[in-house]
N, C-alpha and C positions, 0 to 999 in steps of 0.2 A: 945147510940143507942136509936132513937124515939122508942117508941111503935104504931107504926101504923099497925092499924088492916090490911092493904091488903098485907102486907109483908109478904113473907115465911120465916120462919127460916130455916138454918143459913145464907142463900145467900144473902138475902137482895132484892129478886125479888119479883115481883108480881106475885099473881098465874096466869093473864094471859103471863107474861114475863116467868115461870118457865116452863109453857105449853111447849113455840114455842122452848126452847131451847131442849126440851126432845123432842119434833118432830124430829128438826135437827139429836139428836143424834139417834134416833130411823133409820132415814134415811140413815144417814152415816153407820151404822149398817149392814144395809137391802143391801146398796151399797159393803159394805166391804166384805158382806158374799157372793152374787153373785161372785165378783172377785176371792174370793176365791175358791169356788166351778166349777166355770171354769178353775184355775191353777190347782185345784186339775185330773179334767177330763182330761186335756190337757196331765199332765203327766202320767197318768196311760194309756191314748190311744199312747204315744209315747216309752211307757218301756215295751215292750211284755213279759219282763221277771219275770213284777210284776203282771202280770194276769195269 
């Protein structure tokens, strides 16, 4: 393994390369929870017998 200083350990990315991939995930995240949160309301507005 180089030691090149612009590397992160362990992944071998660059700190701007480690950035956009924690965007991504942060997004996917932020998308995943919306969806969720709307199946959640869908079924509790459709089950009158859980309210």
């Amino acid at each position: 393994m180089s030691d090149d200083p612009d590397k992160v350990w362990p992944t071998g990315l660059t700190l701007k390369e480690a950035e956009e991939v924690h965007s991504y995930l942060i997004d996917g995240t932020r998308v995943f929870g919306a969806i969720a949160l709307l199946a959640h309301v869908l079924v509790a507005v459709s089950t009158p017998w859980l309210g």
